[in-house]
N, C-alpha and C positions, 0 to 999 in steps of 0.2 A: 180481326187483323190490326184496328186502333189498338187495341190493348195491348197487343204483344210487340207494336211498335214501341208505345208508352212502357212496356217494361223495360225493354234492351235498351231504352234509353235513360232509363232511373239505376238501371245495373251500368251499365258506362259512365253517369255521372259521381257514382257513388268509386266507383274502380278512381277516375280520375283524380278525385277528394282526398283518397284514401292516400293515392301515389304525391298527392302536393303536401299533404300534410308532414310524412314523410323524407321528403328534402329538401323542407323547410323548416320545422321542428322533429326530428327524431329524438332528441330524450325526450318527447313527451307519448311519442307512439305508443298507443296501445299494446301493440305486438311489441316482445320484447326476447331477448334471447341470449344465452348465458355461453361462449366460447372459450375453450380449450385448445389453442391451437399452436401448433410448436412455431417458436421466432427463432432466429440467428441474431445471435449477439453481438454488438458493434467490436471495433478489432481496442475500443477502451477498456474491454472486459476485463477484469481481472480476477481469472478464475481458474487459479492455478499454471497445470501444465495445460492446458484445454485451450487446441488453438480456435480461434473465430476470430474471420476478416471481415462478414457482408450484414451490412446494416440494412434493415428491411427499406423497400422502397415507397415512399405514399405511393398510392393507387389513384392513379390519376380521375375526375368524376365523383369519387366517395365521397360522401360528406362528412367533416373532421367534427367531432360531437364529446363532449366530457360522458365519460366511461362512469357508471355510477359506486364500483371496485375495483380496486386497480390492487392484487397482493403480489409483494417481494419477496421470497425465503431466504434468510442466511441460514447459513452453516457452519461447523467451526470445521478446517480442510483436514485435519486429520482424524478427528472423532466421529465425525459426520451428525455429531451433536445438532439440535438447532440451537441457535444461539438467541435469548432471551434480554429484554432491558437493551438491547442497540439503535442508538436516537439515527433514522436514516431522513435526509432531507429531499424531497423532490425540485429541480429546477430546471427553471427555461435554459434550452440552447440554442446559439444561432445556428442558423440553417447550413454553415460552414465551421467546421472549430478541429484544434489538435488538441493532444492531451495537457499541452499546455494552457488551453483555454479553459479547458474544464478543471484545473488545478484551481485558476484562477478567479473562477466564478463560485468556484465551493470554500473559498478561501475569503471572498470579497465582506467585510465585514459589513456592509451596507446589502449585501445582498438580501432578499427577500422571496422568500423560497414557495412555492405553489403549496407545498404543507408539509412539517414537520410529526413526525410518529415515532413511537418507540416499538421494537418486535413485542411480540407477545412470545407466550409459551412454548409455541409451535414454531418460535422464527419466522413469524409473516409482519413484514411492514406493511399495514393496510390503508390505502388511498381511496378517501371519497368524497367522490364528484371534483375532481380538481386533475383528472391525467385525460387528457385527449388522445383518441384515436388515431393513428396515423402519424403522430408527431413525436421526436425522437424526446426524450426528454431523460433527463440528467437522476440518477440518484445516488447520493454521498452519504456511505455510511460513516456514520462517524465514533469511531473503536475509541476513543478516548488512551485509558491505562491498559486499558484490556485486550485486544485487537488494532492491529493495524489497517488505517481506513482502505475504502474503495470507492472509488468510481465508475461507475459502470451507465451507459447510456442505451436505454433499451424504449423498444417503441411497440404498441399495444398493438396487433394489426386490425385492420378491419376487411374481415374480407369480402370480396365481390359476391355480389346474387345474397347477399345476406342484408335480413332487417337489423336495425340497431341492436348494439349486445349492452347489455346492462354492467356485464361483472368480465371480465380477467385475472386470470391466478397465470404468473409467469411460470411454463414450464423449468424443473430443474430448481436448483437452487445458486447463489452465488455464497462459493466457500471463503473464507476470512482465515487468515493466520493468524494464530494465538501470539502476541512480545514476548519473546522468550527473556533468557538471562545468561552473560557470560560465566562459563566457567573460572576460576581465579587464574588466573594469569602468570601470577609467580609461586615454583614450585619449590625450588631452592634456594630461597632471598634469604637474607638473615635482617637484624635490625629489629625496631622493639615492635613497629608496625608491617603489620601482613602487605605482602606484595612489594618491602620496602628493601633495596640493596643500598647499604649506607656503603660507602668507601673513601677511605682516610688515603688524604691526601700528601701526596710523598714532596718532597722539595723541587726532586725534577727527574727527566728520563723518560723515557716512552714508557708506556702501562700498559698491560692488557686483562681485560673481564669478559667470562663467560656466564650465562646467568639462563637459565633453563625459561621459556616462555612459551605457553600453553594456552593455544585458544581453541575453545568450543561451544558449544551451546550446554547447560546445564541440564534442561526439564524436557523430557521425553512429550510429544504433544504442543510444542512449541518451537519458533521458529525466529532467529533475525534477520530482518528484511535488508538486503544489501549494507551488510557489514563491511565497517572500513577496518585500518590499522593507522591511526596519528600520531608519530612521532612530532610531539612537543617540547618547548621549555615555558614553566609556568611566569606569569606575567610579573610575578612579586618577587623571582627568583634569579641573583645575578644573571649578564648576557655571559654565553660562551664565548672566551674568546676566540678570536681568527687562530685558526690552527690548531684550536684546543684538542681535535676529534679529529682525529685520523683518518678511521675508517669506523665503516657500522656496517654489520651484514647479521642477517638473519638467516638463518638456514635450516632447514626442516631436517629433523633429527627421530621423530618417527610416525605416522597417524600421516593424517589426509594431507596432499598438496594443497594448500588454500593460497596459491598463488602468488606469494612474495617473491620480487622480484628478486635472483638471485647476483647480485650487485653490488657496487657503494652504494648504502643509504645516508650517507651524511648530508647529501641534498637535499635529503626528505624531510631534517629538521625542522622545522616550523614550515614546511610549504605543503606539498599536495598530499592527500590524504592517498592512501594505498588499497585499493578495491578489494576485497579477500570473496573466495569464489565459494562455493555452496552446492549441495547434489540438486538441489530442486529450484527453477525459475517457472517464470508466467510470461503470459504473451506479452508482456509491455519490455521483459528482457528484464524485469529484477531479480534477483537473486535471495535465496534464502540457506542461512545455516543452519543444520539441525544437529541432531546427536551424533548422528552418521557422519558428519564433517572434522571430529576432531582432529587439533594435527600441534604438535608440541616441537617447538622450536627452540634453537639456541640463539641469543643475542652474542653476537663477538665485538665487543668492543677497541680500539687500540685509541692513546689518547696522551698526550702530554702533558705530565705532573707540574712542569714547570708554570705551565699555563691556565691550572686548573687554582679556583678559590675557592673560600668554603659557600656552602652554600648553593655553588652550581646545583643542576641538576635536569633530567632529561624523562619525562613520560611517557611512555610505549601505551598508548590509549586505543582499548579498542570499543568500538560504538558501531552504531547501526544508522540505518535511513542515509548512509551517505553520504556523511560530515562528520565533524565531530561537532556534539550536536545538532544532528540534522533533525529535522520537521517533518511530521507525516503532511501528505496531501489535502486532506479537508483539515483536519484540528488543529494542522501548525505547530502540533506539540511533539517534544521529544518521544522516543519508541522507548528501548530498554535502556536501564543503565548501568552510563561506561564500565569499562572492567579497567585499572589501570596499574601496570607495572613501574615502578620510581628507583631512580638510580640517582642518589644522591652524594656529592661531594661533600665529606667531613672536613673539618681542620686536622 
C-alpha cells in the first residue's frame, strides 16, 4: 500500500514539473509541435480583391513565446509566380494603430526591425526565432523597381489545449502587383520630340487645339497602383498669363471611362492631381490600371494668342501612387515612370 502511495505521488510530482516547466519556459519543452493552422488577415492586407476585416485575437492565459519559423509566401497577383530576391522586413506594432501607423513605422528610417530576409526560390520570407505567438506583428515587403510594396500585419496563432509549436508557414500567399509602364500618351503630336505638340504662336485672337491623348497600361502582367492625371507648367518655363487658357477639357473619345472629369480643367493647372480609375482595387480602396483599362482621349484647348509667349508651355502628366511623383508605402520611392504629353508655345 506504501508503495503505491509513493508512486501516485512521484507520478503527480513529476505531472506537476512537467506542467510548470511549461509555462514557464515553453521554447525549451521537450514536446514540441509543428502547426498548420488557417488565420484571418488584418483588414491592412493587401491582397488583392480579397476582402479580410478580423484580426485574430490573443487568447487570453497562453503563453506568448518566439516561434522558432515563422514563413511568408509572396506571389506575383497575376502570374501566381513566387516571387524570388523580395527584401520583407518584420516589425513591432502597437497594440492600437491605422494604416497610417504602419506606413510610418515602415517608413521610419531609425526604425529597427525584429529581422530582415530576402524570399527565396519558392517566395517564402523565412523568420527565426524573432516572431512571437499571439502577437500581431507587422511585415513590409519591400518591391523596390520591381513590385509595389505591402503591408500586411498578420499574427501566428497559438492555439488552446495545444503544447508549444516550434514552426508556422502562413496559409495562402500575399500577391504583389508587378509597376507596370504607361502607354505613350501622344498619338497625333507633331514636333521634332515624341509626345511633343509645338504651336506657333499667332499675334492675337482666340485659338483653338485638339490633340489626341491616350492612357493605358503597356505590359500585359502589370499594373499602376492609383494612377493620377497632372496637369502642370514646368518650373523653368514662362508663367501662363491670367487669361491666357480659356478653357481645357478632356473628353474620352474611345476605350475605357477612366474617370476624367467631364468639365473646365483650367483649374487643374498646377493644383490637384486627377484620380483616373482602373478595373481592379484591394481592400485598402486602391486602384490599379491594367491593359483592360485603356481609354484615348481628346485635349480641347481654347486659348488667347494675344496673351500667349514663347516658351509657355503646359504638361499632361500621367503617374502613378497618387501624386506626381508619388512614394510607395515602405521604400519611399517613386513606382513607374511618368508618361507625359507637352504643348509647347513657339515664337
Amino acid at each position: 500500500m506504501a508503495g503505491e502511495i509513493k508512486l501516485k505521488h512521484l507520478v503527480l510530482g513529476a505531472i506537476i514539473l512537467l506542467g510548470a516547466w511549461y509555462i514557464f519556459s515553453p521554447q525549451t519543452f521537450p514536446i514540441k509541435f509543428s502547426a498548420e493552422i488557417p488565420v484571418y488577415q488584418g483588414s491592412q492586407v493587401n491582397q488583392g480583391e480579397t476582402t479580410v476585416t478580423t484580426q485574430p485575437t490573443q487568447v487570453q492565459g497562453v503563453p506568448v513565446y518566439q516561434i522558432g519559423t515563422v514563413k511568408v509566401k509572396y506571389q506575383d497577383y497575376f502570374s501566381g509566380a513566387a516571387i524570388s530576391g523580395l527584401t520583407v522586413e518584420a516589425l513591432q506594432v502597437p497594440s492600437s494603430y491605422t494604416y497610417a501607423d504602419l506606413v510610418r513605422i515602415a517608413q521610419d528610417p531609425n526604425r529597427v526591425p525584429l529581422a530582415s530576409v530576402v524570399t527565396d526560390a519558392n517566395g517564402y520570407a523565412t523568420f527565426n526565432s524573432v516572431i512571437f505567438g499571439n502577437v500581431p506583428t507587422l511585415y513590409a515587403a519591400r518591391g523596390e523597381t520591381t513590385y509595389y510594396d505591402s503591408l500586411d500585419v498578420l499574427t501566428v496563432p497559438i492555439p488552446t489545449g495545444q503544447f508549444a509549436i516550434s514552426s508556422y508557414t502562413f496559409p495562402g500567399a500575399i500577391r504583389l502587383y508587378k509597376i507596370g509602364s504607361f502607354l505613350s500618351p501622344g498619338t497625333d503630336v507633331t514636333g521634332a520630340t515624341n509626345n511633343l505638340l509645338n504651336v506657333t504662336k499667332t499675334n492675337t485672337g482666340i485659338q483653338f487645339l485638339e490633340v489626341t491623348f491616350t492612357i493605358g497600361e503597356a505590359t500585359a502582367g502589370a499594373a499602376l497602383k492609383n494612377p493620377v492625371l497632372v496637369i502642370r507648367t514646368p518650373d523653368n518655363a514662362p508663367a501662363l498669363a491670367s487669361g491666357m487658357i480659356q478653357s481645357l477639357y478632356i473628353v474620352r473619345d474611345t476605350g475605357a471611362d477612366l474617370g476624367i472629369p467631364v468639365v473646365d480643367l483650367k483649374s487643374y493647372i498646377n493644383g490637384v492631381a486627377i484620380p483616373l480609375k482602373g478595373s481592379l482595387s484591394d481592400s485598402l480602396g486602391n486602384t490599379f490600371l491594367t491593359v483592360a483599362d485603356k481609354g484615348v482621349y481628346k485635349i480641347k484647348l481654347t486659348w488667347d494668342a494675344s496673351k500667349a509667349v514663347a516658351g509657355n508651355e503646359i504638361d499632361f502628366v500621367l503617374d502613378d501612387l497618387g501624386a506626381y511623383r508619388g512614394t510607395d508605402v515602405a521604400t519611399v520611392q517613386p513606382g513607374a515612370n511618368p508618361a507625359v504629353l507637352r504643348i509647347v508655345w513657339m515664337s
